[in-house]
N, C-alpha and C positions, 0 to 999 in steps of 0.2 A: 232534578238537581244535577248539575255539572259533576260529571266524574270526577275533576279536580278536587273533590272537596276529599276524596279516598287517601289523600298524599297524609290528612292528618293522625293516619292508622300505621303510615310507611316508615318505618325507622328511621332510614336512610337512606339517600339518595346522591350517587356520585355524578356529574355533569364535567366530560372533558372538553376543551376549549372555551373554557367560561370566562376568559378576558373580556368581550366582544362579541357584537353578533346577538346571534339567538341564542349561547350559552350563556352571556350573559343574562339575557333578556328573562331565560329559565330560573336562573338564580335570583333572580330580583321578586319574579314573580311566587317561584317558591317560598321566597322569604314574607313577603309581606303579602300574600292574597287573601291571608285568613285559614290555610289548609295547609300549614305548614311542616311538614317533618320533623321528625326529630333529629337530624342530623342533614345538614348538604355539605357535599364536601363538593367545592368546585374547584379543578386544575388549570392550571397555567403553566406555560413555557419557561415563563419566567415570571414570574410574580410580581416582582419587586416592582415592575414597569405599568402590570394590571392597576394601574389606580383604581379603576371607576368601582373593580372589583374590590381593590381595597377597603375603599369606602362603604360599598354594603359589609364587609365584614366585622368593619368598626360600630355599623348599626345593628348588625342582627348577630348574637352570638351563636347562634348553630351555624352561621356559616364558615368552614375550615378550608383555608386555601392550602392545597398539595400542588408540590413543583410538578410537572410532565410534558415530558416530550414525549410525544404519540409516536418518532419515528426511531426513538432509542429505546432498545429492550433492557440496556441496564437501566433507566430513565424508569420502564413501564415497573419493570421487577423493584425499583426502590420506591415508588408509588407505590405498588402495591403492600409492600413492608410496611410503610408509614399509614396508610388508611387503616391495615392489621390491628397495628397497635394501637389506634383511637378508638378500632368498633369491637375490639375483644371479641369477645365468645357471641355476640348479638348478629357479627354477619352486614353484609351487606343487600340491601333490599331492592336495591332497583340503581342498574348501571346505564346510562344515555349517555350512548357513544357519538357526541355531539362534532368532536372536531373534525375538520375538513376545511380544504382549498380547493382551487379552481384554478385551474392553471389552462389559459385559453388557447386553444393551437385548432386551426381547419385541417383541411387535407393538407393545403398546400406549408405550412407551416411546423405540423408536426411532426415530432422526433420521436425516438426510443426514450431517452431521457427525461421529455416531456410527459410521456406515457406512464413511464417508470415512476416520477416523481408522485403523479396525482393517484397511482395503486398505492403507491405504499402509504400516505397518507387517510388515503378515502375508503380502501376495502383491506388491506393489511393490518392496520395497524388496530383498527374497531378489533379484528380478530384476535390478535395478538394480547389486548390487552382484557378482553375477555375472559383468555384463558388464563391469564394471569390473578385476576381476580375470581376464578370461579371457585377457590376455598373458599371465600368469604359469603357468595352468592348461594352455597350449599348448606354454608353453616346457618345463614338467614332460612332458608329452604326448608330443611329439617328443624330446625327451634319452628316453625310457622306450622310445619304437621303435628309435634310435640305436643304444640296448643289446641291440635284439633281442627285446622286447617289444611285439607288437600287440596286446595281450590289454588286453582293458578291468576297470580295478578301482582302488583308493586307491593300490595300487603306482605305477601311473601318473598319471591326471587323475581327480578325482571331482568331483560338487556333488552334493552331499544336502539333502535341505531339508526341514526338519523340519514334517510335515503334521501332519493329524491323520483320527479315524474319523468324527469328526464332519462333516468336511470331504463325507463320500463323499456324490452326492444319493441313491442306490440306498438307501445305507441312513436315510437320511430320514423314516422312517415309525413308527408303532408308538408303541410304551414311549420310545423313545429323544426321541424328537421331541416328544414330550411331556411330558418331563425338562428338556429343554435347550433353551429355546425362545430360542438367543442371535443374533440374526440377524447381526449384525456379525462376532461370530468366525468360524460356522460358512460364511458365503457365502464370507470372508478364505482360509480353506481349501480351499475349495471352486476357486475362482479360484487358489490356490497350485497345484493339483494340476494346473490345465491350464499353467500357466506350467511346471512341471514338464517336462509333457509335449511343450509345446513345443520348451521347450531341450533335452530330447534330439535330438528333429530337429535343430534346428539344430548341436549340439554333435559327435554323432555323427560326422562328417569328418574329425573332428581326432582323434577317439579317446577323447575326454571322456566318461565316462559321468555318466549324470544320474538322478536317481530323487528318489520321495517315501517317507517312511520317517513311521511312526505308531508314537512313544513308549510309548502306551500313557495310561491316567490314573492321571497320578502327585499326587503327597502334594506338591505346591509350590505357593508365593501366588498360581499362577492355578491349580491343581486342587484346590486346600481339602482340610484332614484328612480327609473321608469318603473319599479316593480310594485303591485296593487297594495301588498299588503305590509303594514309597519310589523314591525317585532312584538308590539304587547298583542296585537290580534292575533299573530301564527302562533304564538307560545300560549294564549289564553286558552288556542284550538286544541294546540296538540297535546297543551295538560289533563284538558277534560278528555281527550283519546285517550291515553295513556290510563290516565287513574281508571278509568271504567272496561280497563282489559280484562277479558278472563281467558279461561283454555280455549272459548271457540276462536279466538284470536291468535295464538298459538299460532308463530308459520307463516303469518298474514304479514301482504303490505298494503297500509292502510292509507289513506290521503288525511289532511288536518280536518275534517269534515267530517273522519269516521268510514265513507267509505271506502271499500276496497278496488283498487288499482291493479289492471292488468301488468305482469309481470312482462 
């Protein structure tokens, strides 16, 4: 049985950058696969402009759109007030820190600026807004041990945070490296994966588990039509990863496939 099917035990699930892309894609699929939560709340920039998102909204009512900008901390902190007040005392269960850009620069191209831009979006701001959220993540946490549950997984506390392979330095070399010579995304990654790893440690105490999960290269306005895989297969992949986590997962970066990827 597909992990996914565990999302229908999961309270709640917050998804940021869910205009577009594979947060949308998450959002659509959480809503309608049959394993749906009790709560998605997916964020946007701006909302108002999210149509497609709008649309699933008007179709499924567990889905709640919150405003957010991932690069504003009064943004993250009034996001987090506003999810507060919808999930009360219940907590939030599982946070996929989905948003990210791609800002393309070689050697001969890149800036500090450029560099600057794609940190604070791609490894900053997952953090940031993590720790903004982690009352809620605890309060899920503990209500989850309350009931008799130690066991670490989306049932209780999650943060996901959507890396990538490019991120990895191990794999660094070769054919690949000479594809993608994008300094800004792939170091943004690279840096996501130790913040990752970080907040396991840190998270761990409480029960929280944490991990980095690799998409795959999908078919969306930052992976260009040449890429294998569309949006409902990498999201189909990386739900059933996701839902079927436990503590040995803890700390891991996983590929949409399950397995794990050199750091």
């Amino acid at each position: 049985m597909s992990g996914a099917m565990n999302f229908k035990n999961c309270g709640s699930v917050l998804v940021t950058g869910a205009s577009r892309g594979l947060g949308l894609q998450i959002v659509h699929s959480l809503a309608s696969g049959g394993f749906t939560p009790g709560r998605i709340i997916a964020t946007s920039r701006n909302p108002a402009n999210a149509q497609k998102l709008q649309e699933l909204a008007e179709k499924y009512p567990n889905i709640h759109i919150v405003p957010l900008d991932v690069v504003s901390q009064k943004s993250i902190e009034k996001c987090a007030e506003d999810v507060g007040q919808l999930l009360q005392e219940e907590g939030l269960n599982c946070l996929i820190n989905n948003a990210g850009i791609n800002v393309v620069a070689d050697f001969e191209s890149v800036t500090a600026e450029k560099m600057i831009e794609n940190f604070h979006t791609n490894s900053v701001a997952p953090l940031m807004i993590t720790k903004a959220f982690l009352p809620l993540l605890k309060r899920a946490a503990s209500r989850g041990e309350a009931q008799g549950s130690k066991l670490m997984g989306i049932q209780r506390a999650a943060v996901i945070n959507m890396s990538s392979l490019l991120g990895s330095v191990e794999l660094t070399w070769g054919d690949r490296a000479n594809t993608f010579r994008w300094y800004p995304y792939r170091t943004s990654k690279s840096a996501l994966n130790m913040v990752s790893r970080c907040m396991a440690v840190d998270l761990e105490p409480d029960g929280i588990l944490c991990m980095a999960v690799h998409p795959g290269w999908v078919r969306t306005d930052m992976g260009g039509p040449q890429a294998p895989l569309s949006t409902e297969d990498s999201v189909s992949a990386v739900l059933s990863v996701i839902g079927g986590l436990t503590e040995k997962d803890h700390g891991s970066f996983l590929n949409f496939t399950g397995e794990k990827l050199p750091w």
